[in-house]
C-alpha positions as MATLAB code, in Angstrom:
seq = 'XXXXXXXXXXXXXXXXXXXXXXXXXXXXXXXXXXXXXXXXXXXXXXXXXXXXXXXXXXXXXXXXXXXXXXXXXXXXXXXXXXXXXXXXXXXXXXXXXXXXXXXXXXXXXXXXXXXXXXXXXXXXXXXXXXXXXXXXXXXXXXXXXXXXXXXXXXXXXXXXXXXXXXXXXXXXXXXXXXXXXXXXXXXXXXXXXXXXXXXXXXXXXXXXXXXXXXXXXXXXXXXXXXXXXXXXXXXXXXXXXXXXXXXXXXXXXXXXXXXXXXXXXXXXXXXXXXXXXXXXXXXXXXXXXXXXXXXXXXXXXXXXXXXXXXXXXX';
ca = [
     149.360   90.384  118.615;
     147.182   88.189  116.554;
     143.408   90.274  115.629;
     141.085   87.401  117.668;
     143.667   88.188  120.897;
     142.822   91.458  120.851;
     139.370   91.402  119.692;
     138.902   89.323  123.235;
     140.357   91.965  124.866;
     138.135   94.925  122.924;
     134.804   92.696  124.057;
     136.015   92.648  127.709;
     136.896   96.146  128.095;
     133.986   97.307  126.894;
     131.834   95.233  128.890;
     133.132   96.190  131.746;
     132.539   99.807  130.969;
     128.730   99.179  130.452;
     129.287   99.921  126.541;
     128.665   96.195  125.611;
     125.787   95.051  127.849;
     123.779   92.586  126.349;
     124.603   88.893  125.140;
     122.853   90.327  121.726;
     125.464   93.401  120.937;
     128.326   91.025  121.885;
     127.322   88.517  119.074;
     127.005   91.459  116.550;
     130.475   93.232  117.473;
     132.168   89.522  117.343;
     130.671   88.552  114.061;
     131.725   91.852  112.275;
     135.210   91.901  113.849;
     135.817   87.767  112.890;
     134.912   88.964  109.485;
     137.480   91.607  109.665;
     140.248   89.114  110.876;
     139.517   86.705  108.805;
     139.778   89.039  105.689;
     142.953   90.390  107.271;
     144.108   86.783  107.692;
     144.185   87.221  111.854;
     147.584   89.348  111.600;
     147.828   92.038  113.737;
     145.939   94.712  114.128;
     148.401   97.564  114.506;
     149.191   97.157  110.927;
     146.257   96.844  109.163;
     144.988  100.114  106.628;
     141.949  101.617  105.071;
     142.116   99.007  102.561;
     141.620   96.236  104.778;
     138.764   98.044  106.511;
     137.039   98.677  102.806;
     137.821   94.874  101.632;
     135.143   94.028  104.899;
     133.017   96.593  104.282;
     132.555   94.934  100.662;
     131.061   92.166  102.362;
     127.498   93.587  102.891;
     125.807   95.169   99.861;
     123.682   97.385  101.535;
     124.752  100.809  102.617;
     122.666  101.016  106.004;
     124.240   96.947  106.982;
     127.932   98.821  105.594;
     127.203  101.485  107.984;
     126.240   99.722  111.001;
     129.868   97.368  110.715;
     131.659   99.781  109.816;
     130.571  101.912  113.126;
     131.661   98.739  115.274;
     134.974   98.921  113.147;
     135.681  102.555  114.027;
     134.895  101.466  117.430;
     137.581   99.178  118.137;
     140.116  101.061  116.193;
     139.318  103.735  118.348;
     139.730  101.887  121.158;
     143.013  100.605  119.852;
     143.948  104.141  119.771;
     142.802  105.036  123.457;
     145.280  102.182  124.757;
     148.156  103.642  122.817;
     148.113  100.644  120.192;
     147.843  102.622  117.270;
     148.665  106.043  116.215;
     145.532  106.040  113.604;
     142.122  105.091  113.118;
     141.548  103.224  109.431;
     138.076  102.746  109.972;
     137.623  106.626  109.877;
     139.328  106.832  106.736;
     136.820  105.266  104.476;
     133.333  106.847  103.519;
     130.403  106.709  105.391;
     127.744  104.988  103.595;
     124.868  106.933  102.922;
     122.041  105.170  104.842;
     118.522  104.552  103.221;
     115.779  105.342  105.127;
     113.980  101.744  105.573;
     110.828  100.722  104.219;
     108.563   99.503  107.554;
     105.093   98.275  106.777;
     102.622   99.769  109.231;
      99.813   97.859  110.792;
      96.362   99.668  110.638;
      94.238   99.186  113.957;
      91.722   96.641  112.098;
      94.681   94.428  111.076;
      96.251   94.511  114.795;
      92.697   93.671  116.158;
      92.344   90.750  113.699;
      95.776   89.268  114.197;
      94.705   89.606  118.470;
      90.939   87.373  117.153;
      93.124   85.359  115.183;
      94.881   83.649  117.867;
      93.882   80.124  118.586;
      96.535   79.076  122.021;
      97.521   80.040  125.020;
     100.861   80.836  123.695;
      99.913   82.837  120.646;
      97.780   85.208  122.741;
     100.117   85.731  124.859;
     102.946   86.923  122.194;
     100.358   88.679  120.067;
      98.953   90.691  122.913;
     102.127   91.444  124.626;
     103.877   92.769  121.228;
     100.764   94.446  120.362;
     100.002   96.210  123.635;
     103.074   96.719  125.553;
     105.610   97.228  122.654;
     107.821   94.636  123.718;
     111.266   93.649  121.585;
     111.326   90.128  120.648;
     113.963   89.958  123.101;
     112.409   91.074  126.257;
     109.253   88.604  124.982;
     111.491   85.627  125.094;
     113.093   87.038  128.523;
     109.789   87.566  130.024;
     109.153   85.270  133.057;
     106.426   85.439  136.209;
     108.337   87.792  137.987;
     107.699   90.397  135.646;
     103.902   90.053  135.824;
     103.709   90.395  139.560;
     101.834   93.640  139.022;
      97.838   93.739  137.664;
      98.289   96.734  136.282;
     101.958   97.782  135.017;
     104.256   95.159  132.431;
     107.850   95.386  134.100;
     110.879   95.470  132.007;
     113.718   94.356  134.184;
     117.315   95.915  133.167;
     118.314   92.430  132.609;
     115.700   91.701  129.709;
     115.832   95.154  128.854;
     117.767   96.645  125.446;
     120.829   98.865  127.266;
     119.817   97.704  130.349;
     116.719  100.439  130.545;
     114.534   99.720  132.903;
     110.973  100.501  132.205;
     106.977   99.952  133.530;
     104.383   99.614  131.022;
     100.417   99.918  132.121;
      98.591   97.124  131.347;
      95.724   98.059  128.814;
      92.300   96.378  129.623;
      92.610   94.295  126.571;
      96.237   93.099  127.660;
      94.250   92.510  131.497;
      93.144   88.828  130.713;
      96.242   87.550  129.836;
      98.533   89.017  132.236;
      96.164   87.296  135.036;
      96.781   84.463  132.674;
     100.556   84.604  133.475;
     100.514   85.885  136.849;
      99.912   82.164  138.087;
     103.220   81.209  136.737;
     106.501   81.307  139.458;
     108.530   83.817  139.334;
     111.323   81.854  137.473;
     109.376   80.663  135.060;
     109.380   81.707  131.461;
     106.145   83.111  129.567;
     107.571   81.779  126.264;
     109.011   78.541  127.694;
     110.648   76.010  125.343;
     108.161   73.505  123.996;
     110.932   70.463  123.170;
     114.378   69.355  124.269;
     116.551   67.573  121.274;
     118.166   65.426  123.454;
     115.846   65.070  126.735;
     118.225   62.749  128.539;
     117.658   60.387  131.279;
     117.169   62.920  134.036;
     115.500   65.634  132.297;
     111.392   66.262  133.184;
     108.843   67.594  131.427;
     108.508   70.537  134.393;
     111.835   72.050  133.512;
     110.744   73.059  130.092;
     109.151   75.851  132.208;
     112.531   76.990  132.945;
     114.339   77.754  129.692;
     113.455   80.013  127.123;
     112.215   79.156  123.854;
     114.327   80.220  120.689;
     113.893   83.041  118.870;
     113.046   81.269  115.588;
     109.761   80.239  117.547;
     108.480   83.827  117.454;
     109.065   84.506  113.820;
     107.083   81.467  112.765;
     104.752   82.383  115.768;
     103.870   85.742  114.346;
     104.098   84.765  110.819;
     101.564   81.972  110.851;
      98.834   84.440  113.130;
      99.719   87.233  110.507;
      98.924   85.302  107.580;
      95.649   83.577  109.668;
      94.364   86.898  110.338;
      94.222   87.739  106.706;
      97.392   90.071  106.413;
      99.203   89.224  102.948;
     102.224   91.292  104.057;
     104.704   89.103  105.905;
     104.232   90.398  109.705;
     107.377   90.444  111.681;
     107.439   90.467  115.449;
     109.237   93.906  115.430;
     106.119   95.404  113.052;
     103.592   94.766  116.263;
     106.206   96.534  118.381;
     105.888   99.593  115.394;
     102.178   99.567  116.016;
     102.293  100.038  119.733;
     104.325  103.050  119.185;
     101.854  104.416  116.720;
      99.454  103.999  119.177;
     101.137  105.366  121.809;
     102.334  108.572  119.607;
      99.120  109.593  118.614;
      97.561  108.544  122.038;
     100.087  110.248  124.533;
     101.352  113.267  123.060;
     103.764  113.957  125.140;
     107.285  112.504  123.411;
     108.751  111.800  126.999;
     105.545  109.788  127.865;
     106.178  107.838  124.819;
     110.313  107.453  125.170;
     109.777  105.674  128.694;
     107.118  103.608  127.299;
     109.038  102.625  124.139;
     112.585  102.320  126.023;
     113.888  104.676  123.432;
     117.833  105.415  124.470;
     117.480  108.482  121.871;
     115.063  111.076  122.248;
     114.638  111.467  118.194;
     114.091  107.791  117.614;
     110.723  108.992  119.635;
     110.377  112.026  117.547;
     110.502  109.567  114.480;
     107.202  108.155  115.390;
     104.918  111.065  116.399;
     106.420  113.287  114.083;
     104.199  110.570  111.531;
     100.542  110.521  111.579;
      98.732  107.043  112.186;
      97.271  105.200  109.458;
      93.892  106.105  110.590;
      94.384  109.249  110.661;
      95.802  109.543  107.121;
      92.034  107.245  106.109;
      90.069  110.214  108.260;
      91.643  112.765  107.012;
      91.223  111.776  103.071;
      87.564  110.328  103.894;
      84.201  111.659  101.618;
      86.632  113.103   99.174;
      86.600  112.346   95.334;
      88.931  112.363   92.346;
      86.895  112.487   89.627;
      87.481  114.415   86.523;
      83.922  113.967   85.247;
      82.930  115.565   88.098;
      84.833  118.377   87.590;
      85.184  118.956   83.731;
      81.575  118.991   82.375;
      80.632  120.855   79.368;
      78.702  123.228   81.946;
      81.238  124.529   83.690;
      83.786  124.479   80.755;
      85.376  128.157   80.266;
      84.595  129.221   76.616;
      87.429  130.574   74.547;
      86.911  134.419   73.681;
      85.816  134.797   69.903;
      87.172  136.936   67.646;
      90.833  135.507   67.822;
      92.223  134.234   64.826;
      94.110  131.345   65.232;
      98.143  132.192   64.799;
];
């Protein structure tokens, strides 16, 4: 059995169980496993060690990118073991990485509300307002089409644009109002972030079925960048960092954690936890506000302790 053969076969099965179920995950469980075969020269898979697994692992330097490829590893070795192809898992003989916690720069309100003033089209409102207010994944932005919008006052995430297929309904915030009656005039097929360009247009192509196809996701990085750095922001803004500031709305806002799980489309309870367990940046500026650290203040020659007298000096 050569390693691609029965990485196909991995892919398939696990689609079919629901365990693979978005065109995203596929792409990350092929490109670690290729990696693996092509280290491993594509022999087969029933005789490969912990060695071999390590010698991939080497690829990434960081521990938390080690420990996310080497879970898809243990994966299909384990699945190798369900169907009876192997008698041991090598993957689960190496170390698990010790993950760093990642560093995640945190919007304040002010900057969120200048990168909303700073937009200057139709298009960059719409991203920045929809990341900002609804928490959206750059994935479900580009996936996003008129259907979704049918509603004045709830965002639907289809399971088909959805991460993990989790369906969810977001209210629409009065400032997100405008531009989802905006959208709402689009069809129901077409895309809010429709491609701009075609390469190669062709002969029979029209300018109408732009509206059609989604744009690529290299157009919302340099979206957001460029607004991020127009509103002022000298940290590099990310579209997943407007996503972060939704949730640290929503955590301080709702409360409740379940509240803010269905909102976020959080598969994991604690990944919810994570954010409200953390106060907002506003409320770490309130809750240092009128106070001073100043030793002047506080060491004058007034209020000085004087050293008792009659102690000679040892």
């Amino acid at each position: 059995m050569k390693f691609t053969a029965a990485i196909d076969l991995f892919i398939a099965d696990r689609s079919s169980q629901g365990r693979i179920n978005s065109p995203a995950t596929e792409r990350d469980y092929r490109a670690t496993l290729l990696a693996h075969a092509d280290d491993v020269e594509n022999r087969d898979p029933r005789k490969t060690g912990r060695e071999d697994v390590k010698t991939t692992l080497r690829r990434w330097s960081h521990p938390n990118s080690q420990g996310k490829n080497r879970s898809i590893l243990v994966a299909f070795y384990d699945w190798m073991l369900e169907e009876g192809l192997r008698e041991t898992n090598p993957a689960r003989l190496t170390p698990r990485p010790k993950r760093r916690k990642p560093t995640i720069y945190r919007l304040t309100r002010d900057e969120a509300q200048a990168m909303m003033r700073a937009c200057r089209t139709e298009r960059e409102r719409w991203v920045i307002h929809l990341a900002l207010l609804t928490g959206a994944r750059r994935a479900e932005l580009l996936g996003f089409q008129g259907r979704h919008f049918r509603r004045p006052d709830l965002v639907h995430f289809s399971a088909d644009i959805a991460k993990g297929n989790r369906e969810r309904w977001v209210p629409v915030l009065p400032e997100l109002a405008p531009v989802v009656w905006e959208i709402q005039r689009l069809e129901d097929d077409d895309y809010v972030l429709c491609r701009q360009r075609w390469r190669d247009p062709g002969f029979n192509q029209v300018l109408d079925d732009k509206r059609k196809h989604p744009a690529s996701q290299q157009v919302i990085w340099q979206l957001v960048r460029e607004v991020g750095k127009r509103a002022g922001i000298r940290h590099p803004i990310r579209p997943h960092l407007l996503r972060h500031a939704f949730a640290d709305y929503i955590a301080e806002a709702a409360g409740d954690v379940r509240i803010a799980q269905l909102l976020l489309g959080h598969a994991e309870l604690g990944t919810t936890q994570q954010y409200l367990s953390q106060p907002s940046i506003e409320r770490l500026l309130l809750a240092v506000q009128g106070l001073r650290f100043q030793l002047s203040d506080v060491l004058t020659p007034t209020n000085l302790v004087e050293a008792p007298t009659g102690i000679e000096p040892v």
